[in-house]
C-alpha positions as CSV (number, residue, x, y, z in Angstrom):
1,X,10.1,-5.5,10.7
2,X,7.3,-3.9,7.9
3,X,8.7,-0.4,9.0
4,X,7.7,0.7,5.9
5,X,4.6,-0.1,6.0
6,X,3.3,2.6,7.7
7,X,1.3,5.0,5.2
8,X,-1.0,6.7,6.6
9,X,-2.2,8.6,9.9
10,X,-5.6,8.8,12.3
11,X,-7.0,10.7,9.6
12,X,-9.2,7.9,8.1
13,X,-6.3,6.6,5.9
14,X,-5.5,2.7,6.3
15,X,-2.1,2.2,8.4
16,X,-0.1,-1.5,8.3
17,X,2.7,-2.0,10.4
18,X,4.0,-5.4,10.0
19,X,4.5,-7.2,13.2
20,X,7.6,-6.7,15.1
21,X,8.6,-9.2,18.1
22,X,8.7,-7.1,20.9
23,X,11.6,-9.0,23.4
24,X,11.4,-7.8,26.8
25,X,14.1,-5.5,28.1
26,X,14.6,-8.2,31.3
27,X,15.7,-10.5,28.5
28,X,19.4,-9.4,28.6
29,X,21.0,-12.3,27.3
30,X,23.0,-11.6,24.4
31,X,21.2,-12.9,21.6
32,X,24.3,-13.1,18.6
33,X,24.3,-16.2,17.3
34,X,27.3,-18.9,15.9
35,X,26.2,-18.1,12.6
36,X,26.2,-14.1,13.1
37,X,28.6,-11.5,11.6
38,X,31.0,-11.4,15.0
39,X,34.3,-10.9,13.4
40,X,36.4,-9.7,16.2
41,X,39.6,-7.9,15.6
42,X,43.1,-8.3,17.4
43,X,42.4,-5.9,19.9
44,X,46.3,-4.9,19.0
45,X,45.5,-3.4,15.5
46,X,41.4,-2.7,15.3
47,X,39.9,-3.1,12.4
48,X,38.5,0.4,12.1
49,X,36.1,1.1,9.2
50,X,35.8,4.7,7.3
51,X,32.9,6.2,4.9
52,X,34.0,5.5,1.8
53,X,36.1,8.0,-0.4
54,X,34.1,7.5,-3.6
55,X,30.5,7.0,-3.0
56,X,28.4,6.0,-5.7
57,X,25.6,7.9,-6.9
58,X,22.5,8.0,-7.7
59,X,22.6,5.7,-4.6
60,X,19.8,2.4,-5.3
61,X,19.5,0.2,-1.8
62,X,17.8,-2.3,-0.3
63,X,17.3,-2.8,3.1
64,X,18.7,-4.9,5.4
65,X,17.4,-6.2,8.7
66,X,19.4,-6.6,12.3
67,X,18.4,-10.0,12.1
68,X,19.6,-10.9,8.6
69,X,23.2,-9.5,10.1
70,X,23.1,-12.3,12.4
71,X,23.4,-14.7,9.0
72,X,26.5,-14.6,7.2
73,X,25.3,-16.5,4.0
74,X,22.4,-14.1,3.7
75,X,25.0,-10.9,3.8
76,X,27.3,-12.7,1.5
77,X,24.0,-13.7,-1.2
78,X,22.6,-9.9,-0.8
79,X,26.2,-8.4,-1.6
80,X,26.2,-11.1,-4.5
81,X,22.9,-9.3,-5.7
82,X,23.9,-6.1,-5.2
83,X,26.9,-6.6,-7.3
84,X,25.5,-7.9,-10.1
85,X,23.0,-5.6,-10.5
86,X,22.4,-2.2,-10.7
87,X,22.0,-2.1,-6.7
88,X,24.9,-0.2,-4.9
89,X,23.3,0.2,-1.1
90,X,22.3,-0.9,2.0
91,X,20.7,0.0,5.0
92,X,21.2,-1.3,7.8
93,X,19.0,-1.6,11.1
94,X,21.1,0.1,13.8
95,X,18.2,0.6,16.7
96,X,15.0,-1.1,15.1
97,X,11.6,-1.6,16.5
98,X,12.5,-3.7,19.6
99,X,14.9,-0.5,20.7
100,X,17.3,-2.7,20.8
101,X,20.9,-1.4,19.5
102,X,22.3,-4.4,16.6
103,X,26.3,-3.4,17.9
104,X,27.5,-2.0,21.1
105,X,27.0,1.3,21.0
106,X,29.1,3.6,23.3
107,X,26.4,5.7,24.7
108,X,26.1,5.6,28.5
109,X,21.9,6.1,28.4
110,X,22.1,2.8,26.4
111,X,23.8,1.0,28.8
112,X,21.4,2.0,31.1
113,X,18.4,1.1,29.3
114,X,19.9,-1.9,28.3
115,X,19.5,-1.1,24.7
116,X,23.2,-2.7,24.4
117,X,21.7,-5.9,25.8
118,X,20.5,-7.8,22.7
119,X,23.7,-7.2,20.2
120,X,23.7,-8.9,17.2
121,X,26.9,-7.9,15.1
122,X,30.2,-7.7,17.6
123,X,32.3,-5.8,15.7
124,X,30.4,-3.3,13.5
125,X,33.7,-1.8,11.4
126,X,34.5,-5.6,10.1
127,X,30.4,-6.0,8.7
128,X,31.5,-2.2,7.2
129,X,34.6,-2.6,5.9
130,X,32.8,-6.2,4.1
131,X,30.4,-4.1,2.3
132,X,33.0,-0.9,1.3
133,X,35.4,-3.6,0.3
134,X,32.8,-3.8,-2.8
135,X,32.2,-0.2,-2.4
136,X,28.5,-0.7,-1.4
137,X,26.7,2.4,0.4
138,X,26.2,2.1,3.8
139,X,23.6,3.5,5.1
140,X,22.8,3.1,8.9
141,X,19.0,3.4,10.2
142,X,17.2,4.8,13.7
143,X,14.2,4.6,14.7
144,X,13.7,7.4,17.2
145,X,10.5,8.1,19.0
146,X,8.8,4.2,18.8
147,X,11.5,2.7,21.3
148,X,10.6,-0.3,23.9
149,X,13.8,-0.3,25.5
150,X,13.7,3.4,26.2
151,X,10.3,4.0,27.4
152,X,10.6,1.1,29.9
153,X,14.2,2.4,30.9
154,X,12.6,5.6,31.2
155,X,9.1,5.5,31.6
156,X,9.0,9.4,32.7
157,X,9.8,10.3,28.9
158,X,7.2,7.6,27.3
159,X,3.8,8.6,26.8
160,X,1.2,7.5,29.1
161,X,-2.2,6.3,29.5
162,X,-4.7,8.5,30.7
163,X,-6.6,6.7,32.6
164,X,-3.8,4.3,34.3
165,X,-1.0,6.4,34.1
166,X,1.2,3.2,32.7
167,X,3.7,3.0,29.3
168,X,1.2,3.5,26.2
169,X,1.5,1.1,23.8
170,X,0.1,1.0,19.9
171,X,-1.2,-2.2,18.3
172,X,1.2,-3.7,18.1
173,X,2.4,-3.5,21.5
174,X,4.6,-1.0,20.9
175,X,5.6,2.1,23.5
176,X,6.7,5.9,22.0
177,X,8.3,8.4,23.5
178,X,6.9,11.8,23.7
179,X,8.7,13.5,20.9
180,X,9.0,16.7,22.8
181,X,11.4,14.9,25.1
182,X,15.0,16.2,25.1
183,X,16.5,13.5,26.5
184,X,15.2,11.3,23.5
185,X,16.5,14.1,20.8
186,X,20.0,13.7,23.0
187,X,20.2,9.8,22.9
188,X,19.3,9.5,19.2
189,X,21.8,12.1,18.2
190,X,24.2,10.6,20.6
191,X,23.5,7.5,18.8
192,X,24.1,8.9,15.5
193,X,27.2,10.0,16.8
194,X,28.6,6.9,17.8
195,X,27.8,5.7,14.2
196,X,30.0,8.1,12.5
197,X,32.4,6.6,14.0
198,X,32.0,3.8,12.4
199,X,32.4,4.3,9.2
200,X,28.7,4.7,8.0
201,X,28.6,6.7,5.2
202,X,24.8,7.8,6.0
203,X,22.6,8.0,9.0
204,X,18.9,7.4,8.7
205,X,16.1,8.3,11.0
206,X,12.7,6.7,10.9
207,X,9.8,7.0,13.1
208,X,10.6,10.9,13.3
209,X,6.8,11.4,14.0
210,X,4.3,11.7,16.9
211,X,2.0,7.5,17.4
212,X,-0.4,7.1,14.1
213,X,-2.5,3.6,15.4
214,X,-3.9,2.5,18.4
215,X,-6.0,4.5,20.8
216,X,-4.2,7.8,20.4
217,X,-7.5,9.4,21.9
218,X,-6.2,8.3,25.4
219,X,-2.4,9.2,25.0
220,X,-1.0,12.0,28.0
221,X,2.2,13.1,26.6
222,X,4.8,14.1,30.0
223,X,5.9,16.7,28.3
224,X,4.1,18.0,24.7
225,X,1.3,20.9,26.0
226,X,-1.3,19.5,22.8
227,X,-1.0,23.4,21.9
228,X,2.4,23.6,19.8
229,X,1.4,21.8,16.0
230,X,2.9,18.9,15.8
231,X,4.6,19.6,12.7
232,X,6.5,22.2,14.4
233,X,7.8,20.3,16.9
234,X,9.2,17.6,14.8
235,X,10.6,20.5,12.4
236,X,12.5,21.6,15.8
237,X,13.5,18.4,15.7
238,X,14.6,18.3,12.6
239,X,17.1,21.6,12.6
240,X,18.2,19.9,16.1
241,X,19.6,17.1,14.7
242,X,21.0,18.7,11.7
243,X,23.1,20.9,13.7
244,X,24.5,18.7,16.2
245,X,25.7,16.0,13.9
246,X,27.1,18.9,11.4
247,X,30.4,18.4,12.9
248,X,30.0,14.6,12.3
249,X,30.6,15.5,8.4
250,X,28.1,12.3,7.4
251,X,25.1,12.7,4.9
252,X,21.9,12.5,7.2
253,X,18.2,11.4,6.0
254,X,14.5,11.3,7.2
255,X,12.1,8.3,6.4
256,X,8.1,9.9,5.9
257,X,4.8,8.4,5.2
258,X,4.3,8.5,1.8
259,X,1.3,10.6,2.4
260,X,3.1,13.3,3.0
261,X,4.6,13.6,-0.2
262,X,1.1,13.1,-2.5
263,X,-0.1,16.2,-0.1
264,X,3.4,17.9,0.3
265,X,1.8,21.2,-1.0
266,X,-0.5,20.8,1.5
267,X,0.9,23.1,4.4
268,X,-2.3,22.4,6.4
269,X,-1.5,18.7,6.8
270,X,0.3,16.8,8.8
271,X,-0.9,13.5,9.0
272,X,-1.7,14.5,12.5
273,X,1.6,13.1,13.1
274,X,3.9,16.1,12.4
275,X,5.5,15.2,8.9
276,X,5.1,17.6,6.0
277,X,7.9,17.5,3.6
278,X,8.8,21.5,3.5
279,X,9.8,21.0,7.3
280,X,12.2,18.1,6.1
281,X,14.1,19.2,3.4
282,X,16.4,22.4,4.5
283,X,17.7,19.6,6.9
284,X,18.5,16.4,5.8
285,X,20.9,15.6,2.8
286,X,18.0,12.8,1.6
287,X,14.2,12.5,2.1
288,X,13.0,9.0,1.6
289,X,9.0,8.9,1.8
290,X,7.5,5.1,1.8
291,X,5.1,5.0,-1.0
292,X,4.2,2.0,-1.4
293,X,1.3,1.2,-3.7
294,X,-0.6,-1.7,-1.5
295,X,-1.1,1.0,1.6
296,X,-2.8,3.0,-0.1
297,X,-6.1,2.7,0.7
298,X,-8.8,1.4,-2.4
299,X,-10.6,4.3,-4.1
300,X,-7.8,6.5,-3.2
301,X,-7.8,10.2,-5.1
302,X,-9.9,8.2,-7.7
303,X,-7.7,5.0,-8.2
304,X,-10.2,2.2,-7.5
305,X,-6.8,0.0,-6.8
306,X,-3.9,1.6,-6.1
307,X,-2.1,-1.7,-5.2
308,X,-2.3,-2.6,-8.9
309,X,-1.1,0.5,-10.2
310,X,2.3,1.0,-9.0
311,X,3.3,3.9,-11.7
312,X,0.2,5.7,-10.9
313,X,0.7,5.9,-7.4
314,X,4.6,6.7,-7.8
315,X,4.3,9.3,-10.6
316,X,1.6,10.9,-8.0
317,X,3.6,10.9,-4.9
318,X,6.3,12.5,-6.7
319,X,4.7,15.0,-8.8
320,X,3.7,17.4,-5.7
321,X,7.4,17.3,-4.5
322,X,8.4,18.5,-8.1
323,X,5.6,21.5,-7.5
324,X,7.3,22.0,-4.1
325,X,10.8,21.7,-5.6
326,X,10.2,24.4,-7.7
327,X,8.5,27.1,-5.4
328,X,10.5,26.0,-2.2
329,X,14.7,26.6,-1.2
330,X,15.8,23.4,0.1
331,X,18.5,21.0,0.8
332,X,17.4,17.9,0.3
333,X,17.4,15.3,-2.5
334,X,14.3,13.1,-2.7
335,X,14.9,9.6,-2.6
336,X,12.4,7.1,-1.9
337,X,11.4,3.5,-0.6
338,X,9.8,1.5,-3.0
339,X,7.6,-1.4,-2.4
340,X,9.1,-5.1,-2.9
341,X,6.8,-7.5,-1.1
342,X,3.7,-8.6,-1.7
343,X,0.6,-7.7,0.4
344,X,-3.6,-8.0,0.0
345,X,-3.3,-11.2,-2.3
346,X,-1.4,-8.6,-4.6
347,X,1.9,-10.1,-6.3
348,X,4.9,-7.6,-6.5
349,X,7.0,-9.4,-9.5
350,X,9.4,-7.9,-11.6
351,X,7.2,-5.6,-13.6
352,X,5.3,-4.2,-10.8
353,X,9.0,-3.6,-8.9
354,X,10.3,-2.2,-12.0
355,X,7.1,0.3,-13.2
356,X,7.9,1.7,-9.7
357,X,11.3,2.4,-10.6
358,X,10.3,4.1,-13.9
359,X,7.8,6.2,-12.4
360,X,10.7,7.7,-10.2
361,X,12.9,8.2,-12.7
362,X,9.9,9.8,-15.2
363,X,9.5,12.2,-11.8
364,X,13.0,13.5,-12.5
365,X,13.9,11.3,-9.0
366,X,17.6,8.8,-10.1
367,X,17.7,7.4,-6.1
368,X,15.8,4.8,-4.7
369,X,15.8,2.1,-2.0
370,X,13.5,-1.0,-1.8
371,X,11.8,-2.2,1.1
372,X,10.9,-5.5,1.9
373,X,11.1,-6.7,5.5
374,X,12.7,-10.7,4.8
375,X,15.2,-9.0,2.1
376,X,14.1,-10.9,-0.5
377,X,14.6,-9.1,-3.8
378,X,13.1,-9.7,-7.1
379,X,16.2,-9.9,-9.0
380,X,14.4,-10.1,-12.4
381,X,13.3,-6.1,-11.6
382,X,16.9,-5.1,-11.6
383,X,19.3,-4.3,-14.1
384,X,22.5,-6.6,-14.7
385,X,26.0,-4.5,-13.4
């Protein structure tokens, strides 16, 4: 999935998504394969995986998707990577854009749904304890309000059409739920829950935002009045969740278009989505906006190109947070997804990875994670161990 993609909102601004395959939720086989990570443990002495004592920091990831846990050698050659280079981090795709859970997660509404139909890693703690053994980061990722599974599970919480009354869905043929829905907030914190148990030592939530493409015009959300802002609902939602997973004593942190960032002081704007930075940092222990150079549209804030300037567009994406940093309390420590993929007939190689990676650190910013949706890496951007 091209989760990252996603820059920019309704507001005129260019939005890619890279295509997800969308697998129906009737399709309850179980989908691990004979080359996947399925480990199981004598069910006498569980293999039981814990957060890791030491973690490393400034923390510098790559992500990981459920289907590349399916492939053993591609886990072992990404750890290989990871430890000869500078890289100490992964995350990993624990409900993606299918809404499909990658492990069995012990949450009655997603045995319901069926999210626990299509598991691809059987015993989560071994794929863990595999990546702490080298004391890699694990981080563990949601996506929360764009969920299939859910809205067809429960199509009284997914927004609707207006006209038909049937599950909305955006371009790509994907359904939301309304983000005022509590049951949603419950089931994704529920989920996180589940996770801590597992030894992640970090719980991410993407897709913490109200539908950006596709014909929003005829959306009827079940249970958002379309008089609240947007951005402060999903600042509700943002206290909610930091409060109920507290107790779960694991670092927690909030993907956001990149957009936000370049406008953070901005309080005006939203995206029409409901993401503006100031609401996410006094809860989350990370803030990781996507700013990735090629979604930017051309001509953008006077940069004919942006795809081919990857400083320029980090350095600016950063440099409002630094204004906000210093006028603003908060808890949060910037860290954000780079661009590692090519896209537009623009080549990402090693410089282009790497002048990225400068920019953040010039912006006083030593964490990062790069995106790129097949999790192939340019090694030649990295630094040897």
């Amino acid at each position: 999935m091209e989760k990252k993609t996603a820059i920019f909102s309704g507001l005129g601004f260019l939005i890619i998504i890279a295509s997800f395959l969308f697998v129906s939720q009737k399709n309850t086989f179980n989908l691990v394969s004979s080359t996947a990570y399925n480990i199981v443990s004598n069910a006498t002495n569980p293999t039981s995986a814990k957060k890791l004592e030491n973690p490393p920091h400034p923390i510098k990831g790559i992500y990981i998707s459920a289907w590349s846990t399916t492939n053993t050698q591609k886990i072992d050659t990404l750890i290989q990577l990871i430890k000869n280079t500078e890289l100490n981090g992964v995350v990993l795709d624990v409900k993606d854009a299918t809404g499909y859970l990658t492990y069995t997660v012990n949450v009655p509404l997603a045995e319901q749904i069926g999210a626990n139909n299509q598991i691809k890693v059987r015993n989560i703690d071994d794929l863990i304890n595999k990546f702490h053994k080298e004391n890699i980061y694990v981080i563990g990722r949601v996506q929360v309000f764009q969920d299939p599974v859910l809205a067809t599970g429960r199509p009284d919480i997914a927004i609707k059409e207006t006209k038909t009354g049937k599950v909305w869905k955006d371009n790509k043929g994907l359904a939301w739920i309304d983000p005022s829905s509590r049951i949603a907030w419950q089931y994704n914190i529920d989920i996180g829950k589940d996770m801590a148990g597992h030894g992640f030592d970090e719980i991410n939530f993407d897709y913490v935002r109200f539908p950006s493409d596709g014909e929003t015009n005829k959306m009827d959300y079940p249970f958002w009045n379309a008089v609240q802002p947007k951005y402060e609902l999903i600042g509700s939602f943002f206290a909610y969740l930091n409060q109920e997973l507290k107790s779960s004593n694991v670092p927690i942190s909030a993907d956001i278009f990149g957009l936000a960032a370049w406008r953070a002081m901005d309080f005006n704007f939203d995206l029409n989505i409901g993401q503006r930075l100031i609401d996410a940092l006094p809860y989350f222990d990370y803030v990781s906006p996507m700013i990735y150079p090629s979604h930017y549209p051309d001509n953008f804030d006077g940069i004919k190109k942006p795809a081919t300037k990857p400083y320029e567009i980090i350095k600016g994406s950063l440099t409002a947070w630094q204004d906000l940093k210093a006028t603003t309390s908060y808890k949060a420590i910037l860290r954000p997804w780079l661009q590692d993929f090519d896209l537009g007939g623009i080549k990402y190689d090693a410089a282009k990875v790497r002048a990225q990676i400068q920019a953040t650190y010039d912006s006083s910013v030593d964490s990062w994670l790069l995106w790129n949706s097949s999790n192939r890496y340019t090694k030649d951007a990295l630094l040897p161990e």
